[in-house]
C-alpha positions in Angstrom: 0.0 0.0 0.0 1.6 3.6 -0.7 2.6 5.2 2.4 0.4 8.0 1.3 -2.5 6.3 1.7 -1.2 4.8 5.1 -0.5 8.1 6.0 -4.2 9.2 5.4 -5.2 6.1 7.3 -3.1 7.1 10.2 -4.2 10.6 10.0 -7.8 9.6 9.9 -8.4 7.3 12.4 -6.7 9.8 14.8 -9.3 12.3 13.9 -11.6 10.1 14.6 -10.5 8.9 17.8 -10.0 12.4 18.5 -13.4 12.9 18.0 -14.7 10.3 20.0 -12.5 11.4 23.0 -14.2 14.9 22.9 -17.4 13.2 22.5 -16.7 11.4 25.8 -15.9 14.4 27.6 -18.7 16.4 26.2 -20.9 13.4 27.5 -19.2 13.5 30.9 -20.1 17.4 31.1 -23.5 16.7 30.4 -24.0 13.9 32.5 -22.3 16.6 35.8 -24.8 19.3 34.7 -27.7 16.8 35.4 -26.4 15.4 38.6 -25.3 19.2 39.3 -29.5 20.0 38.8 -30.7 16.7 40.8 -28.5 17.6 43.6 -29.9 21.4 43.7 -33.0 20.1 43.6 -33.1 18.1 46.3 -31.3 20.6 47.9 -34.5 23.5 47.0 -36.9 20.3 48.0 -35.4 19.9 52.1 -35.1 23.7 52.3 -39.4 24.0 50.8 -39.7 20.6 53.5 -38.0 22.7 56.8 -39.8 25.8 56.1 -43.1 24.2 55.3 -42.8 22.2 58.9 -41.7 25.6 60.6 -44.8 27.3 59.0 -47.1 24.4 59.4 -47.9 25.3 62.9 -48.6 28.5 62.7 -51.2 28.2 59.2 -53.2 25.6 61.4 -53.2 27.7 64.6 -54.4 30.5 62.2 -57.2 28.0 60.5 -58.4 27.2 64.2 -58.6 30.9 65.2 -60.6 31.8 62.0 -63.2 28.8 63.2 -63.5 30.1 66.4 -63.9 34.0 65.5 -66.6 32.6 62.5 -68.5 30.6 65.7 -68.1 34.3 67.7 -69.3 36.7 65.3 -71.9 34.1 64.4 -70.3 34.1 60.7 -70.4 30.1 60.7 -68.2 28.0 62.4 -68.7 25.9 65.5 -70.5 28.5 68.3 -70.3 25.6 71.0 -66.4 25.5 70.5 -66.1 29.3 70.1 -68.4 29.6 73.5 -66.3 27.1 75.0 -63.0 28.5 73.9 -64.3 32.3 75.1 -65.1 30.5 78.4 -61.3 29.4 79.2 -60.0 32.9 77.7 -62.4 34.5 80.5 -61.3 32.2 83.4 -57.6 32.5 82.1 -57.4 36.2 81.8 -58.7 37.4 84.9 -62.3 38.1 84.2 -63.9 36.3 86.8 -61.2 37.8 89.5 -62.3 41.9 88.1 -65.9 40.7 88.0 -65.7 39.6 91.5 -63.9 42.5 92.6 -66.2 45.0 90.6 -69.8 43.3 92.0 -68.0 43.4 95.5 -67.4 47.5 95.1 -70.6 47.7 93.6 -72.8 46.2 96.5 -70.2 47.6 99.3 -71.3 50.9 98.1 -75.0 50.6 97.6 -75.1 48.8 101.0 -73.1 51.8 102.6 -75.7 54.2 101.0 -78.4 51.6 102.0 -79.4 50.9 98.9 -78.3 47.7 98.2 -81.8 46.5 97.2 -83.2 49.1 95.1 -83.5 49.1 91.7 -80.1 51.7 91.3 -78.2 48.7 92.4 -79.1 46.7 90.0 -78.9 49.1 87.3 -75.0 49.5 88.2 -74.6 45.7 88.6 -75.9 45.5 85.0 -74.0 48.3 83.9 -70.5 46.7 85.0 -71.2 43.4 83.8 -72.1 44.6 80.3 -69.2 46.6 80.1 -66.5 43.8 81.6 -67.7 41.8 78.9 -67.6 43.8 76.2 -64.4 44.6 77.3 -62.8 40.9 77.1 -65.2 39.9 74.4 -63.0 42.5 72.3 -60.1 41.4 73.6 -60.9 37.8 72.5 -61.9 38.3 69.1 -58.1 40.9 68.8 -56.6 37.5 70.0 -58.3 35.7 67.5 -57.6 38.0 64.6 -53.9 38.3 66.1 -53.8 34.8 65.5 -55.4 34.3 61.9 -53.0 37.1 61.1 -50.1 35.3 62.0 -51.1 32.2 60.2 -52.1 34.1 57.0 -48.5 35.9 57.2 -47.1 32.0 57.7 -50.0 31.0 54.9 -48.4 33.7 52.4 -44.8 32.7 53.2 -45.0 29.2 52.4 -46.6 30.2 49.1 -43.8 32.8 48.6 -41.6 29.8 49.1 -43.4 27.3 47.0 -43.0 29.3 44.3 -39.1 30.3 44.7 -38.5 26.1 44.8 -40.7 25.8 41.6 -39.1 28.6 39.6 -35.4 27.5 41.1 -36.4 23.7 40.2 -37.0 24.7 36.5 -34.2 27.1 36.2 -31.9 23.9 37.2 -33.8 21.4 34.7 -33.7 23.8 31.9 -29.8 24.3 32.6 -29.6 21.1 32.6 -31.5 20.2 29.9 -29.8 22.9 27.6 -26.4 21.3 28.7 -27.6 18.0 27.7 -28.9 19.7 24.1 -25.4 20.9 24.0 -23.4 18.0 24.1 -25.5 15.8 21.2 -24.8 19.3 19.4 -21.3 19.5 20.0 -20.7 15.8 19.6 -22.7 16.2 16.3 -20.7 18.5 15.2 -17.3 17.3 16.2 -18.2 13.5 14.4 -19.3 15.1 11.1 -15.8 17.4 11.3 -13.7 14.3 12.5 -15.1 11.9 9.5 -15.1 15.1 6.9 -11.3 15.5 7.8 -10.8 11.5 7.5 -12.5 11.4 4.5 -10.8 14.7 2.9 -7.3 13.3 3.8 -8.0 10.1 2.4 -8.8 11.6 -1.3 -5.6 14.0 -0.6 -4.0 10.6 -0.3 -5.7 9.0 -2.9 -4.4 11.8 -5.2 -0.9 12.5 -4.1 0.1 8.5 -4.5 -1.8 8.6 -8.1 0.4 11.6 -9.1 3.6 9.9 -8.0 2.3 6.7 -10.0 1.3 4.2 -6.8 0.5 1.0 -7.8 2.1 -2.0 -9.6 4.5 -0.4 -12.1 7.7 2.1 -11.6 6.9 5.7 -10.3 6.3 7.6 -13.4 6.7 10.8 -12.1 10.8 10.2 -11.4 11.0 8.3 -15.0 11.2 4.7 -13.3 
């Protein structure tokens, strides 16, 4: 065989394994840029999962108050749990201890005055008691709205969140993706150039060892 086209041969199965060696790499870069994106991922996912079980807590807590305060303001809900909710907030906030205190003023007084039969006695009785429990009946349903703010704030954060994981999520994927699209490109590319290049040298070949008369008889060219 002329060493031309040996030569060529040479020449073009080093493209070629050239070509498959950068194929191999561009592969290998591909394959990091997915596990790069599965690892962020489930990196975005445990971060979404802590926040969602910080937030948790406080959503529910809000969803309870908003029952309760429905069941108050007789907006729906369950009025025998908002009645019996209102009942521990009274004997837990010192209702019962200024009601006590304010009928024992009351009927000192009126008995003092010798009045603590008539009807001005009663009057002021009524008076104090409608007023004490207007008083913590307002401060009960604050509480309550207190509390369904602070689970709507929680509600809207883990929504904020939810949406930061999706969009991050996609932005790894599509990076990923577009890394992936870039290496069948690339490797395209580089195997088409590679076997080009083999098969251009192999006609250079082919034509170099006709010119210097390759094949069975003397080499024309020098007069042989």
């Amino acid at each position: 065989m002329p060493i031309a086209l040996i030569g060529a041969g040479i020449a073009a199965a080093g493209s070629i394994g050239g070509a498959l060696i950068s194929s191999s790499a561009t592969n290998n870069a591909a394959h990091e840029a997915s596990s790069a994106a599965a690892a962020n991922n489930a990196l975005q996912s445990q971060i979404y999962q802590s926040n969602k079980g910080l937030e948790t807590p406080y959503i529910n807590a809000g969803d309870a108050a908003n029952t309760e305060l429905q069941g108050f303001l007789g907006l729906g809900g369950s009025k025998a749990a908002s009645t019996a909710a209102l009942n521990t907030y009274l004997n837990s906030t010192g209702y019962q201890f200024n009601r006590d205190q304010g009928i024992s003023a009351i009927t000192g007084d009126k008995a003092a005055a010798g009045l603590l039969n008539s009807g001005s006695t009663l009057q002021a009785l009524d008076a104090f008691g409608t007023n004490l429990a207007d008083q913590y009946g307002q401060q009960y349903v604050g509480n309550l709205q207190n509390m369904v703010g602070t689970g709507v704030s929680a509600a809207n954060s883990l929504a904020g969140e939810g949406e930061t994981y999706a969009n991050q999520v996609s932005t790894n994927n599509n990076n990923a993706a577009t890394a992936a699209a870039n290496a069948g490109i690339a490797n395209a590319n580089t195997l088409n150039g590679a076997i080009t290049n083999a098969f251009n040298a192999y006609g250079a070949a082919r034509g170099q060892s006709s010119f210097l008369g390759g094949g069975s008889g003397g080499n024309a060219f020098l007069g042989g």
